[in-house]
N, C-alpha and C positions, 0 to 999 in steps of 0.2 A: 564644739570645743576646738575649732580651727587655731584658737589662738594658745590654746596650752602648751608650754613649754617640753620638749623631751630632752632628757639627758640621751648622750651619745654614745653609750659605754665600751662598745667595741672599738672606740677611737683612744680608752685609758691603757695604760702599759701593763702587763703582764712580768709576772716575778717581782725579784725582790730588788731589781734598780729603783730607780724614783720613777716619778710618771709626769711629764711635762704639762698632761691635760688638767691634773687637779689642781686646785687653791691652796694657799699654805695651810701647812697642817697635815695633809693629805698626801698619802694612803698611810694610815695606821693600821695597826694589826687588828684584826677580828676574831675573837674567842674561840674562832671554829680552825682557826691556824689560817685565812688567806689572809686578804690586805681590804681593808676599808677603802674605795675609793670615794673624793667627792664632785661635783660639777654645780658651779655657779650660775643659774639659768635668770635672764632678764625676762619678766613678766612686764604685761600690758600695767599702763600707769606710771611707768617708771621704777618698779619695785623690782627687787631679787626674790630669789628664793635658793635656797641649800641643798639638792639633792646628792644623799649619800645611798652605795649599796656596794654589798660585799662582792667580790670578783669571784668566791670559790664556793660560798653558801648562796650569794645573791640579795640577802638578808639583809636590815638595817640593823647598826649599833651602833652606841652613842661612846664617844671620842671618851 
């Protein structure tokens, strides 16, 4: 799986500024009280894909 994509997450901002690494939208609040963040990752083919995860839980939740 050489070619799978990874999000970078230690590269997203921490607290409650904005975060210049996510896409619009991004970081919303997470149920658990962090920040949703997301990262836009280009997969082989020319496709995207959307990965989100919580910065405080780690958790996904939907926007």
């Amino acid at each position: 799986m050489e070619n799978t994509p990874r999000a970078d997450w230690q590269q997203h901002a921490s607290g409650n500024g904005p975060c210049g690494r996510c896409p619009g939208g991004f970081p919303y609040p997470c149920p658990c009280g962090g920040r949703v963040h997301g990262e836009l990752l280009q997969i082989p083919d020319n496709g995207f894909i959307q990965l989100t995860r919580c910065e405080r839980c780690e958790g996904l939740a939907d926007p």
